[in-house]
Structure formats: structure tokens, C-alpha cells
N, C-alpha and C positions, 0 to 999 in steps of 0.2 A: 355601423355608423362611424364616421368618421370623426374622429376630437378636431375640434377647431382650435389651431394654435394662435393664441395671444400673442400680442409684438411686446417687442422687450422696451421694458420702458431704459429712454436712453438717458446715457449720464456722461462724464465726464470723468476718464481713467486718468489713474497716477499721474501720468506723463502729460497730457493734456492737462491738470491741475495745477503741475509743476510750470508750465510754459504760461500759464496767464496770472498765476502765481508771482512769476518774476516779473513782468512789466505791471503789476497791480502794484506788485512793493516800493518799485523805482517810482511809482508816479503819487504814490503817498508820501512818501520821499521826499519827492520834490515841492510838498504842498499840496498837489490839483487834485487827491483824492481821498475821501476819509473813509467808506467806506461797501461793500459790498453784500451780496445776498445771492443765493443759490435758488434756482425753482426750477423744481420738474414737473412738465406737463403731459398728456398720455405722444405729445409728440415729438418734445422736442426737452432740451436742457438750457438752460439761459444762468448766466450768469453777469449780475448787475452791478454796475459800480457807479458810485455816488459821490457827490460832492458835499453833502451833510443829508446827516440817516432822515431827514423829514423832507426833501424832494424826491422827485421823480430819477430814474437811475439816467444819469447823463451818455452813458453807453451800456449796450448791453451786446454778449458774445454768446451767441447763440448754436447749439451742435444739434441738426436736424438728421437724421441720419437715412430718410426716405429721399434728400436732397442729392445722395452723395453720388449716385449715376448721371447726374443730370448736373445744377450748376454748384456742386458740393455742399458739402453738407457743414459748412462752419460760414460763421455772418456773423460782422461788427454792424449795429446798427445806432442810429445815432438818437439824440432826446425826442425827434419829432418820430420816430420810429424807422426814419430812410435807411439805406442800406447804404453803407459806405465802402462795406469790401464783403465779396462773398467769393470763395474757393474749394478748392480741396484739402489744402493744407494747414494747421493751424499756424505755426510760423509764419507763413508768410501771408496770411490772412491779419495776423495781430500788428503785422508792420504797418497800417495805417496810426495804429496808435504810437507806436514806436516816434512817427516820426513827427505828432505830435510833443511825444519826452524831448527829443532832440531841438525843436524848438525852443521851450521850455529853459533847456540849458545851456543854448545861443543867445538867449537873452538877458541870463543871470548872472 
């Protein structure tokens, strides 16, 4: 009989921690966010951020990793749940909010 192998539940490594890490800080920073929340689910990793700990997460960056042949497996998605940027890369998947920050500090 053959073992049936369990998928790995997914998560979010060093480096990936470190990259959302940095534009979470810059935009606390800057005011527009207080704070965040980790959840793993058996499919995917999400990471939420908030604008005060008692609403809904205003963005949430999500690492699916059964997505990542197809239309990759990392997604910024927005309060109403849309999808704002989905790719391969985290980098350049988090440059939507990036350029969110950069507004931000064109008008301060």
C-alpha cells in the first residue's frame, strides 16, 4: 500500500518575511498602517495588514504555492477582496503597494 503524501502547508521564508517586512515598516512609518496578522490555511499563507487592529485587513499578500505554474503564486489583494497584482515574483508583485508609499510621500 502506498503512503499518501500530505502537502506542505505553506508559509512564508526568511527572505519573503524580510521583503514585506520592509514596505510594512516604511508604511507604518509613514502613518497608513498600525498593524498586521499572519494565517495559514491548509492552502495558502496570507499576510494581513491593517489600518487599526478592529477592522478588516485593508490589504492582504497572499503565497499560494499550487498557483506558481500557472498565474504565480504570490497576490496583493485589496479590502473588497480584488486582486490588484498577482505574479511570480514577490518584489515585484509588492510594487503596487510601493507605489502607493510613494504617493504618500509626494504629498507630505
Amino acid at each position: 500500500m502506498l503512503a499518501q503524501r500530505q502537502p506542505q502547508q505553506p508559509f512564508f521564508d526568511r527572505r519573503e518575511l524580510q521583503i514585506i517586512m520592509n514596505i510594512y515598516g516604511r508604511m507604518v512609518q509613514a502613518g497608513e498602517w498600525r498593524d498586521y496578522a499572519i494565517d495559514t490555511l491548509p492552502d495558502r499563507v496570507v499576510f494581513a495588514i491593517f489600518r487599526r487592529t478592529s477592522e478588516m485587513p485593508v490589504y492582504r499578500i497572499e503565497k499560494q504555492p499550487r498557483l506558481a505554474n500557472r498565474q504565480g503564486q504570490y497576490a496583493v489583494l485589496g479590502a473588497a477582496g480584488q486582486v490588484l497584482k498577482r505574479g511570480r515574483e514577490l518584489p515585484q508583485v509588492l510594487r503596487v503597494l510601493e507605489r502607493k508609499l510613494l504617493k504618500l510621500v509626494d504629498q507630505g
